[in-house]
N, C-alpha and C positions, 0 to 999 in steps of 0.2 A: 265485342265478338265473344260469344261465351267459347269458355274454352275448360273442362272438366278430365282429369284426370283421373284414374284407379288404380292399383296396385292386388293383383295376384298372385300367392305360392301355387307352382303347381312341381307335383313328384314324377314329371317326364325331363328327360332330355332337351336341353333349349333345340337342337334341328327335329327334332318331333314337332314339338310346340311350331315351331318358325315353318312349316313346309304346311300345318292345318292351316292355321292364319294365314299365308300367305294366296292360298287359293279363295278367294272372295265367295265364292259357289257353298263356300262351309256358314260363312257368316248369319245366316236364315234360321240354322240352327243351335246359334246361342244366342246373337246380338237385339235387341228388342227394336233397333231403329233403321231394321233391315228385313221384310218380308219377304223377298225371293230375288234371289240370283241368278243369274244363267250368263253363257258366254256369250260372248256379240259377234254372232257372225257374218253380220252387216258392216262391220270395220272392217278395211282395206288397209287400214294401215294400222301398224302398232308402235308405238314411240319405244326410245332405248330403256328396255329393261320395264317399259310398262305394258300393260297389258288390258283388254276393255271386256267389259264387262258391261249385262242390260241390268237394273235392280230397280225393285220397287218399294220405295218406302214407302211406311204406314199409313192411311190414310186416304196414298193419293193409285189414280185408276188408272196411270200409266206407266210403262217403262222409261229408267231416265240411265243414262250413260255415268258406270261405275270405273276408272279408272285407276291403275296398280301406278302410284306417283313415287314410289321413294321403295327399293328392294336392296338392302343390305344383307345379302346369306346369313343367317345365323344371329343375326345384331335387331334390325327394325324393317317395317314393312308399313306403306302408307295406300289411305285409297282418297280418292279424290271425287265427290260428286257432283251431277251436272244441276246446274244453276236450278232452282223449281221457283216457281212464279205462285205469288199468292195475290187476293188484292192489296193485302197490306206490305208487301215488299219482295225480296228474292232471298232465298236461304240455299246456302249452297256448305252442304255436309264434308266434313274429311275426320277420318279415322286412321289413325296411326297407333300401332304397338311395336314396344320396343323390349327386348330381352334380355337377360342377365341369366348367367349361369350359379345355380348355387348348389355348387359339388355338381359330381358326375351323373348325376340321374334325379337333377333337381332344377327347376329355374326360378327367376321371377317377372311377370309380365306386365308391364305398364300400358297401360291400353287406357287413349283418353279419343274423344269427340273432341271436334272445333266447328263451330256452326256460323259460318259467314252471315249477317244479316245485312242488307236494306231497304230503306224504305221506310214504314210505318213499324216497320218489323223492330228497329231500331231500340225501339220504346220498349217491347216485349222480352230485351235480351234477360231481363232477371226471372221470368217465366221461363222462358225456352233453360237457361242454366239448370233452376230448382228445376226442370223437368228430368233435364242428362243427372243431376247429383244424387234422385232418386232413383233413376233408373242402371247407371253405367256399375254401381254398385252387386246390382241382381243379376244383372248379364255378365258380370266376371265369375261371379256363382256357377252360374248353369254353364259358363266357360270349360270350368274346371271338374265339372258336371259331363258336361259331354267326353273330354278328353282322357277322362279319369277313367267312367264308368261307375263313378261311387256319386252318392250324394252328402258324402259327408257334406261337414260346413270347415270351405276356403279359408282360409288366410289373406282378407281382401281388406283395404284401407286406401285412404286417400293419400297416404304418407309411403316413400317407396321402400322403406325398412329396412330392419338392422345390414350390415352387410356390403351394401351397397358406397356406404360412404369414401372408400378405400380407391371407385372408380369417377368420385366426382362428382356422383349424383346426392350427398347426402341432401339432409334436411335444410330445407332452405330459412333463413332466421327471417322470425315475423316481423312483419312491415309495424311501426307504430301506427297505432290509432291517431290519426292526424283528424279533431275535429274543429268543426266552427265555432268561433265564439264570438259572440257580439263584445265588444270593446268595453270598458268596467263605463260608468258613468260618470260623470266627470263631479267631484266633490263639491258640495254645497257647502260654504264657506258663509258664516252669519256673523 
């Protein structure tokens, strides 16, 4: 299951930042793996604290059910998409960012993709990743792009930075390279 996260400075207030993002209907105009939003007003019901949404990703020529999964005020906000059918499997998208205050008129934004794969899809998850790790990078750009009004250039990394450590989230210590090795040969003795 690829799963790609990025790290944002942006010079707003975290409930600025946390009230754009939270409204799904904004995501068209930064997100690249999201062409158009609008509200569902064919749902009858709305679950606690979520909220639905129609969107249509890239590519494909129909509306598919965008859902608010996870709404913490101020903290993180999740969206959850509906299942899409390929021939080669089913991918079902969710998008979560999560905030951190850094000083009073500053934050930082963790905003990662997780792309359910199955099927033949399974095979494809190291494409589908290098797709998000090229792209999740540019979209936090034009993030901070939209919300700014500048184009300066962000403060965006894959690492969630200085600051942060103090709440838990530091830097996680690298995994060893754990590789294969064929067995030594067994010594020829004459």
């Amino acid at each position: 299951m690829p799963q790609v996260h990025v790290y944002v400075s942006i010079p707003l207030p975290v409930d600025e930042v946390f009230y754009f993002l939270a409204d799904a209907r904004n995501l068209p105009r930064w997100h690249s793996g999201v062409m158009e939003v609008h509200s569902d007003t064919n749902s009858g019901q709305q679950r606690v604290g979520g909220r639905t949404y129609q969107y249509r990703f890239p590519g494909r020529h129909r509306d598919f059910r965008l859902e608010r999964c996870v709404y913490e005020p101020g903290v993180r906000i999740g969206f959850l998409g509906q299942r899409m059918w390929t021939p080669l499997g089913t991918q079902v998208p969710r998008f979560d960012f999560r905030l951190w205050p850094r000083g009073p008129h500053s934050c930082r934004v963790g905003v990662q993709v997780t792309s359910s794969l199955t099927g033949g899809l399974l095979l494809l998850w190291p494409v589908v990743a290098m797709g998000w790790r090229r792209d999740l990078p540019e979209d936090a750009q034009r993030l901070y792009e939209v919300l700014t009004g500048t184009e300066e250039v962000a403060d965006v990394g894959f690492e969630p930075g200085r600051g942060l450590e103090g709440m838990g989230i530091g830097q996680q210590p690298r995994r060893s390279a754990r590789r294969f090795r064929l067995p030594a040969p067994p010594a020829i003795h004459r």
